[in-house]
C-alpha positions in Angstrom: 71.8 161.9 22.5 74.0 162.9 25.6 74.1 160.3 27.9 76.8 161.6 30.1 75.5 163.4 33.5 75.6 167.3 33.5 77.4 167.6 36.7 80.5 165.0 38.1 78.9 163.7 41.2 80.9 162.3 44.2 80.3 159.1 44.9 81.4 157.6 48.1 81.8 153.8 49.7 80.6 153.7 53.1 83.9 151.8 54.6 82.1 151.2 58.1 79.9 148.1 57.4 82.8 146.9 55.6 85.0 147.0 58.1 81.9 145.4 60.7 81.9 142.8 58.3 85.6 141.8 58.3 86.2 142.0 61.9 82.7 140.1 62.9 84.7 137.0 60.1 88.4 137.6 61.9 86.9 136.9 64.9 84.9 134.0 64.1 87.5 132.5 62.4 89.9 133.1 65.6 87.3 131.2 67.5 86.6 128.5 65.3 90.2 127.4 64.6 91.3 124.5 66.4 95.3 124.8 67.5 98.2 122.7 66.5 99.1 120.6 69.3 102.7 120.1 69.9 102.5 117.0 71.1 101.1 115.8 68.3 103.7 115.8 65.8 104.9 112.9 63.7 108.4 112.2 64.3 110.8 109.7 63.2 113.4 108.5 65.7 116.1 107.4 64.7 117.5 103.8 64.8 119.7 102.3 67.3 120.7 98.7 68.2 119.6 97.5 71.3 121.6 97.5 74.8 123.0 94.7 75.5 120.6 92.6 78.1 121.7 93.5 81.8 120.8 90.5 83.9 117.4 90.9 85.9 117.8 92.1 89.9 115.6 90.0 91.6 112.9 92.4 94.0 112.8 91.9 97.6 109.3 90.8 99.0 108.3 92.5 102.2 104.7 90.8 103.0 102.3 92.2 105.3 99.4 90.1 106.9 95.7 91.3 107.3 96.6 92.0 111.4 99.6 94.0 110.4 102.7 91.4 110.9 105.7 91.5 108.2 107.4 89.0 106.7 110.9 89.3 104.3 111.4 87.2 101.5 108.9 84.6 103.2 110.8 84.8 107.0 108.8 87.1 109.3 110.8 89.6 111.2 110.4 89.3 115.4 108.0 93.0 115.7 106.6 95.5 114.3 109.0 98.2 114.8 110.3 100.6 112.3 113.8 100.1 112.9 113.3 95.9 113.1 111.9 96.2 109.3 114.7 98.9 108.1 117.3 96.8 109.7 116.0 93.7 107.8 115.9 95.3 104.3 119.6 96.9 104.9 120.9 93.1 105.6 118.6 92.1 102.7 120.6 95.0 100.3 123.9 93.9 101.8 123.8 90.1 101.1 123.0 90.9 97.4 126.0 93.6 96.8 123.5 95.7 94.9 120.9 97.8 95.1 117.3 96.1 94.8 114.4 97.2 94.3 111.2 96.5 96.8 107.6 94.6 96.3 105.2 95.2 99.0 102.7 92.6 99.4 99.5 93.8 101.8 96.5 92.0 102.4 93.6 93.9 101.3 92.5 94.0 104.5 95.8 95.8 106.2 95.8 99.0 108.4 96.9 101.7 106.6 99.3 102.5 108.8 101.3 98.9 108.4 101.5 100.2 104.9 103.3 103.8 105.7 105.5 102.1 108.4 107.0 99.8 105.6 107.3 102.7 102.7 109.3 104.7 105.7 111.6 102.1 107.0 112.2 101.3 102.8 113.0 104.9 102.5 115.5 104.9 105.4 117.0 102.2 104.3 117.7 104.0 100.7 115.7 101.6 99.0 115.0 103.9 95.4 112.4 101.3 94.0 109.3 100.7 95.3 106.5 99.3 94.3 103.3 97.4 95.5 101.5 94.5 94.4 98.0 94.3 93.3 95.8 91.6 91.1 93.7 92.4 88.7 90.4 93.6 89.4 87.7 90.8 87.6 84.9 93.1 85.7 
């Protein structure tokens, strides 16, 4: 008995759906991978002692009323002029020998405008740190 084929036949792989088959997986896998986020790395800081506590500047208060009128520190300045209110904070700076930083205080119900007057005379007067006072809004 001669199992062994009379002739040596060629036998080929058909490569082609092969390769269909690993690029059609390479890209879903490409797609389906979600990316490291930088961001998102655990780190561990290191360890430091605490500076020591510098003592807390005290914030001007510039107050403006629902028609528009300012007041500084609880005194209300004689107009409404740009230069009145930047001339007001600069006396304000100088009496405390250091820079402070500013709180305005607007009524709700305050023109815009009374708003970007004080910001501008803050900012000529080289006030750095401003900020503006809001309550909570009850849900």
């Amino acid at each position: 008995m001669n199992l062994r084929p009379r002739g040596r036949e060629q036998v080929d792989i058909n490569m082609a759906p092969f390769i269909d088959v690993v690029f059609l997986l390479l890209i879903f896998f490409m797609v389906s991978t979600t990316f490291l986020k930088e961001g998102s790395l655990e780190l561990s800081l290191p360890e430091a002692s605490p500076p020591p506590a510098e003592a807390r500047v005290e914030a001007l208060e510039l107050q403006i009323d629902a028609e528009g009128a300012y007041a500084l520190e609880g005194r209300p300045l004689a107009n409404r002029q740009p230069a009145t209110i930047r001339r007001a904070l600069e006396q304000a700076q100088a009496e405390a020998g250091q820079p402070r930083p500013l709180v305005i205080r607007a009524d709700a119900r305050t023109p815009h405008q009374a708003v970007v007057t004080a910001l501008d005379a803050a900012g000529q007067a080289g006030i750095k740190q401003i900020g503006i006072a809001t309550i909570p809004d009850d849900e």
